[in-house]
VEXLODO-740731 format. One record per atom (N, C-alpha, C): x, z, y; residue in three letters. Coordinates in steps of 0.1 Angstrom, whole numbers, padded with zeros to 4 digits, always signed. Each point is the difference from the previous one (the first is absolute). Layout:
N
XZYala...
This chain:
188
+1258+1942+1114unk-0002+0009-0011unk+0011-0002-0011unk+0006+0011-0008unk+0009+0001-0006unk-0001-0005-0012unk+0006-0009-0009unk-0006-0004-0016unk-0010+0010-0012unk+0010+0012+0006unk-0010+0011-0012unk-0013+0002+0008unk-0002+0004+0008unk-0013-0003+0010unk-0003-0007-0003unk-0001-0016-0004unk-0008-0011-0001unk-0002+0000-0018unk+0004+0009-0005unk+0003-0004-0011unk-0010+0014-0005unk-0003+0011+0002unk-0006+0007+0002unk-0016-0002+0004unk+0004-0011+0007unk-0018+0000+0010unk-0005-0012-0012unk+0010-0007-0006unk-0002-0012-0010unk-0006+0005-0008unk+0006+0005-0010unk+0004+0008-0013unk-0012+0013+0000unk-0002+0009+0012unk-0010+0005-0001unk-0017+0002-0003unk-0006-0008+0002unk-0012-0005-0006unk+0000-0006-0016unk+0015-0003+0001unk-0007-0005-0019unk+0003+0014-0004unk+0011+0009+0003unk-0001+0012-0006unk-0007+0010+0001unk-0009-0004+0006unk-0013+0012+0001unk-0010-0011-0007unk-0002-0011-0003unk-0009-0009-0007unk+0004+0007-0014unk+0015+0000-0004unk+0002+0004-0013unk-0006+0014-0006unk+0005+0008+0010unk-0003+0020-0004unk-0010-0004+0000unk-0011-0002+0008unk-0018-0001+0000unk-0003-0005-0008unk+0004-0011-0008unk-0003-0007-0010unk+0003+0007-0014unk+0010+0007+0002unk+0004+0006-0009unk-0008+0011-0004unk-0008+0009+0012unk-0004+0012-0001unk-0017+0000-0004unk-0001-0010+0007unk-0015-0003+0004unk-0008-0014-0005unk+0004-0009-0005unk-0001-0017-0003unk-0002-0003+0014unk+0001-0011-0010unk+0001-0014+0014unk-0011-0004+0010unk-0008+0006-0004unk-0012+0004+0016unk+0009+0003+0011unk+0007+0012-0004unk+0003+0009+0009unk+0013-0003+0005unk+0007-0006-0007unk+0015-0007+0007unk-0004-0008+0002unk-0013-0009-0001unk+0001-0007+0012unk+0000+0001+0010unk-0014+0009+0002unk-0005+0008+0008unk+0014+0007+0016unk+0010+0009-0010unk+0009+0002+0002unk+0010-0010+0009unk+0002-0013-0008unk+0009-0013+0002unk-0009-0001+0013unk-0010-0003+0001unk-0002-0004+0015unk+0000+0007+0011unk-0003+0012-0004unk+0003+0006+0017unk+0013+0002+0000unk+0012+0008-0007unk+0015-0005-0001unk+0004-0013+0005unk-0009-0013-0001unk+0009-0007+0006unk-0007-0003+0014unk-0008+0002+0001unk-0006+0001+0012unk+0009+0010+0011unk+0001+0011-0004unk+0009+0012+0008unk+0015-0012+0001unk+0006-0002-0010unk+0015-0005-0004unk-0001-0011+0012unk-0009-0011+0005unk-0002-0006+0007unk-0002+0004+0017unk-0003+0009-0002unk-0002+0008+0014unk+0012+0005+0002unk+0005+0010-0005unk+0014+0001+0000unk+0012-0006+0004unk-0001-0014-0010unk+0013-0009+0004unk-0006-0006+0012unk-0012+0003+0006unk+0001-0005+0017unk+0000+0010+0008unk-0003+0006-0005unk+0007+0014+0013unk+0012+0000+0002unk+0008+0000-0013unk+0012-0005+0002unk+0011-0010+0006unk-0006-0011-0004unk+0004-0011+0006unk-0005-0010+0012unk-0015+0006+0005unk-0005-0001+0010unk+0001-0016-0002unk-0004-0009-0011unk-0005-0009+0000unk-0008+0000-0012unk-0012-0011-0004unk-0003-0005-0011unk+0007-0005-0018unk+0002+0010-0003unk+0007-0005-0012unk-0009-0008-0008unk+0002-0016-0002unk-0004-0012-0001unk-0004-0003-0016unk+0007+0005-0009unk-0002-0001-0015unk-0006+0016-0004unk+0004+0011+0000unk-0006+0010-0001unk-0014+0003+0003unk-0005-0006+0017unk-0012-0005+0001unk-0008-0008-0013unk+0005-0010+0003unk-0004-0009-0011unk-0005+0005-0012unk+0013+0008-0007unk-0001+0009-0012unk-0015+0010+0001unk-0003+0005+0011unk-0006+0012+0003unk-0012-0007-0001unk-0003-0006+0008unk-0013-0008-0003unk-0008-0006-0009unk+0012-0002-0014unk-0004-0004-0011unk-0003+0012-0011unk+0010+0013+0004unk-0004+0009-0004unk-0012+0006+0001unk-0007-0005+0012unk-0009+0007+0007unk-0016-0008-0008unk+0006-0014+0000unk-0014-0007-0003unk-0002+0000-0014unk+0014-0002-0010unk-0003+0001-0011unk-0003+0014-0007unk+0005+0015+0006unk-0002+0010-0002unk-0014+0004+0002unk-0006-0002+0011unk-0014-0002+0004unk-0011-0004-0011unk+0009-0008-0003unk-0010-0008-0008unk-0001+0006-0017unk+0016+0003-0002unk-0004+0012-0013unk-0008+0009+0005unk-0001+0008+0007unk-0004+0011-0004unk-0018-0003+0004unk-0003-0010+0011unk-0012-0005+0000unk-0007-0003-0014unk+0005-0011-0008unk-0003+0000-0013unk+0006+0007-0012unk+0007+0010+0004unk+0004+0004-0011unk+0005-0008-0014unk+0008-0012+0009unk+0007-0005-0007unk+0016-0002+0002unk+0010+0000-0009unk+0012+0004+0004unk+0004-0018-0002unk-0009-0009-0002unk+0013-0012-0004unk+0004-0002+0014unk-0007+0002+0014unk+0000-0003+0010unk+0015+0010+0010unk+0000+0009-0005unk+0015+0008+0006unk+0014-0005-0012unk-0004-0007-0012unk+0004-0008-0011unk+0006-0015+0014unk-0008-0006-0002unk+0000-0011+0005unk+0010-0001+0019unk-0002+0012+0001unk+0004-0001+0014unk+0017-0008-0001unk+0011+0006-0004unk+0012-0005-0003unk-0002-0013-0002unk-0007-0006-0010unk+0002-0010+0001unk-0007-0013+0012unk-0007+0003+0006unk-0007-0004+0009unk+0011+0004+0012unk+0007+0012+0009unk+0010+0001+0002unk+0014-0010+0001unk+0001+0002-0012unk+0013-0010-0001unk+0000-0013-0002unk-0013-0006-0004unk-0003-0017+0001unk-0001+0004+0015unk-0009+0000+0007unk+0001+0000+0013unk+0016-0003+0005unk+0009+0013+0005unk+0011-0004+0002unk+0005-0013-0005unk-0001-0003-0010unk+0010-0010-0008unk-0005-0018+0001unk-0015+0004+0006unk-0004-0010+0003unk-0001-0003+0017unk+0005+0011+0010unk+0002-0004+0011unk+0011-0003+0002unk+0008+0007-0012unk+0021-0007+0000unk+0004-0015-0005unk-0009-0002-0013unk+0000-0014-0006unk-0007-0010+0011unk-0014+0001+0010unk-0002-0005+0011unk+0009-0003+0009unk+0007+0011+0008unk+0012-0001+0009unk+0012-0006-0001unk-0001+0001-0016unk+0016-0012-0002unk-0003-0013+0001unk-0012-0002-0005unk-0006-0015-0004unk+0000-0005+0020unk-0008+0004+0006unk-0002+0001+0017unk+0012-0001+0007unk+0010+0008-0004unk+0013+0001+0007unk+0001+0009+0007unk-0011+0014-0002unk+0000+0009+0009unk+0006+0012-0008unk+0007+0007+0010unk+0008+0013-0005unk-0008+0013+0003unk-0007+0001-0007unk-0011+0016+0000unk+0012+0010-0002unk+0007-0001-0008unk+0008+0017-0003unk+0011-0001+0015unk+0005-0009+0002unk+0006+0000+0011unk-0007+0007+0011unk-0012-0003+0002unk-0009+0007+0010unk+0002+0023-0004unk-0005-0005-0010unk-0006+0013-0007unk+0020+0007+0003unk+0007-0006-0009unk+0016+0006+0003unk+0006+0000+0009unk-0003-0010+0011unk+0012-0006+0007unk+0006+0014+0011unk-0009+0010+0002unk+0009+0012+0003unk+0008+0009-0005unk+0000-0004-0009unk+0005+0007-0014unk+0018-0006-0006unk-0008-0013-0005unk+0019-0008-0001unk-0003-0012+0007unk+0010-0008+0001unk+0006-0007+0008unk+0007-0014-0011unk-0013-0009-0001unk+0005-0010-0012unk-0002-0015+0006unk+0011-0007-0011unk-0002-0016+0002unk-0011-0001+0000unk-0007-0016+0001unk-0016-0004-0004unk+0005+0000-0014unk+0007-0003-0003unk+0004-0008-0014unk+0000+0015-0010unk+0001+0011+0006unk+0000+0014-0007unk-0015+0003-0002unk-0004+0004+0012unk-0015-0002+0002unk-0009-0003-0006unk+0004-0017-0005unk-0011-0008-0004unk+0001+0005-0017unk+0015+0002-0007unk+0003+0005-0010unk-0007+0014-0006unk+0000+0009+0011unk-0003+0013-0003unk-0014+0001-0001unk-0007-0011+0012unk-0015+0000-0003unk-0004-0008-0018unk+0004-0008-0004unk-0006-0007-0009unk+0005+0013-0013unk+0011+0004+0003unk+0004+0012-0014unk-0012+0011+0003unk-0001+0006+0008unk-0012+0005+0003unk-0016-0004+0001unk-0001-0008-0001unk-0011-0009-0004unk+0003+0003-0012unk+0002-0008-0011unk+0004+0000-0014unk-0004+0016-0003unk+0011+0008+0005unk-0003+0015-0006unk-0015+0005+0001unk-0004-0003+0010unk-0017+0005+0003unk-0007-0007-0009unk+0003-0012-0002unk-0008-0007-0016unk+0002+0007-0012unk+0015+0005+0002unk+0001+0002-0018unk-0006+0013-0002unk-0003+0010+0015unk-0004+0011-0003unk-0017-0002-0001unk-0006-0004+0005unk-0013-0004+0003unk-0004-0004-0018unk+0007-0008-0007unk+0002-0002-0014unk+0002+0011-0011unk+0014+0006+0008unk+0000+0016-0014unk-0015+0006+0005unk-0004+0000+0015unk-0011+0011-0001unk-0013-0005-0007unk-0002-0009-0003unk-0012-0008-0008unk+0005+0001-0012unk+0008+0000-0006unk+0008+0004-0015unk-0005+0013-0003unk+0009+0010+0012unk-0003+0016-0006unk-0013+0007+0001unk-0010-0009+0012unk-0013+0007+0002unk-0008-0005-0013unk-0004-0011-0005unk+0001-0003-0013unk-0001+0005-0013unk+0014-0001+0000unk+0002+0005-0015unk+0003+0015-0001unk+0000+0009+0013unk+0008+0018-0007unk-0014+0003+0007unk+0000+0014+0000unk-0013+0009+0003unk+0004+0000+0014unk-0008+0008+0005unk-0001+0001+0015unk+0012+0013+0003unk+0002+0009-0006unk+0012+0007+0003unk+0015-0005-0003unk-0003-0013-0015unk+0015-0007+0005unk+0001-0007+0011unk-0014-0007+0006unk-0001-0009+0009unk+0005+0010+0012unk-0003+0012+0008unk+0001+0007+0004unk+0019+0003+0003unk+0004+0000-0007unk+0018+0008-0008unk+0004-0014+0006unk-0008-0013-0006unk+0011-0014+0005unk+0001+0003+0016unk-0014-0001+0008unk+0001+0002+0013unk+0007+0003+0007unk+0004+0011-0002unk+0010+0014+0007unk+0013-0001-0003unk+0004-0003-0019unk+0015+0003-0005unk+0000-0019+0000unk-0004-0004-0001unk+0002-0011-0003unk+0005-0009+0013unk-0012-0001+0009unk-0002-0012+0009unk+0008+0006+0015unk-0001+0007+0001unk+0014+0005+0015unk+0015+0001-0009unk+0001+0002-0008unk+0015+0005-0007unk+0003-0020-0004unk-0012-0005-0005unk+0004-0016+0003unk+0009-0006+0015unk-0011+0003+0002unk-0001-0004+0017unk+0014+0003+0006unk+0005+0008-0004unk+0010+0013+0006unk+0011-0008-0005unk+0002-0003-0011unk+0009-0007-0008unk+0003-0018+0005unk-0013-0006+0000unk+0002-0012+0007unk+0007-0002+0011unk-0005+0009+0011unk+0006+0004+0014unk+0009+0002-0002unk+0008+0006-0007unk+0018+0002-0002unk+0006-0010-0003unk-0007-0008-0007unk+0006-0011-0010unk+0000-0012+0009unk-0006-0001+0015unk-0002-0009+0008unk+0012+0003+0012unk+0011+0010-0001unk+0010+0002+0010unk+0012-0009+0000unk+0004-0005-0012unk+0007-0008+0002unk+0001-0016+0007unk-0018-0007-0005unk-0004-0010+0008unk-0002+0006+0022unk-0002+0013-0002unk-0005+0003+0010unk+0016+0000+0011unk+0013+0008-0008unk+0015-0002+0006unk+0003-0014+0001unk-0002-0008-0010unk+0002-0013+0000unk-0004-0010+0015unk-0011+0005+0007unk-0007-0007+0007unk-0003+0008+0014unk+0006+0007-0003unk+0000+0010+0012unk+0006-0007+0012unk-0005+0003+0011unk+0006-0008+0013unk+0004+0010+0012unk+0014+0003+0004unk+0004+0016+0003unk-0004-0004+0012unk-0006+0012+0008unk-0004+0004+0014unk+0011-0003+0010unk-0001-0004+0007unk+0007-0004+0013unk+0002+0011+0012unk+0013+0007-0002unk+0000+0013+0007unk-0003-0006+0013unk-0005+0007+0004unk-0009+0000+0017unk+0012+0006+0013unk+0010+0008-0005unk+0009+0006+0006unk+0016-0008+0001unk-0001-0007-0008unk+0014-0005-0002unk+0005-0009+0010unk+0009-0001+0005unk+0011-0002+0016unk+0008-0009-0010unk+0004-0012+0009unk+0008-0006-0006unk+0019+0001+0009unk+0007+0000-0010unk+0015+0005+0001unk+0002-0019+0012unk+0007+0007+0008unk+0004-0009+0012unk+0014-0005-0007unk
């Protein structure tokens, strides 16, 4: 699948969480948010004709904490999901470093092509970011109303996210380990 395609199937459910929320409150973009990622989930495996392993993950929490707003008609719980979310991650990355096991390697390793010593870097910076987000999102659910909490979600926490991930290319060139052409004949 092509980046805008993934980025689309990403990005899609919070932007239908947004408009619904926007049109209708936050019943209803929840409401909205879960079957969007439910579909967005289905999707990137029709596509990719495997299990997409965090998106799952994502989905599920969407599903239980969403469930559970609209069961009690309480919103701290689609509130809360981010940060439950992102400790999660950051607590299976801070685990794996401590262990000596390379989780993103697994999750990446079709993807790039890194030292351990990159690897183990990019996991622990990633770890770290999932704390500090898990942190703003207990900050902003908090202290702003549920529609700024809402605006952080969407404009805030992927356009983070988005930003981090760029900012991690140069450890990622740094550590890069080039592919071994499969074709290459050596000169007699």
């Amino acid at each position: 699948m092509n980046q805008y395609a993934r980025l689309l199937i990403e990005a899609g459910p919070l932007a239908a969480f947004f408009i619904a929320n926007s049109r209708a409150g936050i019943m209803t973009g929840t409401a909205v948010f879960m079957v969007a990622t439910a579909i967005a989930v289905l999707v990137s495996w029709h596509m990719e004709r495997k299990v997409p392993i965090m998106p799952v993950v994502g989905a599920g929490f969407v599903l239980l904490f969403g469930g559970l707003t609209l069961w009690l008609q309480d919103d701290l719980f689609i509130k809360l999901k981010p940060t439950l979310v992102n400790l999660l991650f950051a607590t299976v990355l801070f685990v794996a470093h401590l262990t000596g096991r390379n989780v993103l390697k697994r999750l990446l390793g079709t993807v790039l092509t890194l030292s351990d010593e990159g690897w183990r870097t990019l996991g622990i910076r990633w770890a770290w970011f999932f704390l500090v987000l898990a942190v703003l999102n207990e900050i902003v659910w908090r202290s702003l109303s549920t529609d700024a909490w809402v605006n952080f979600k969407v404009f805030g926490i992927m356009p983070l996210t988005l930003l981090f991930s760029a900012l991690q290319a140069p450890l990622i060139l740094r550590h890069q380990i080039a592919e071994e052409s499969a074709g290459t004949s050596s000169t007699p």
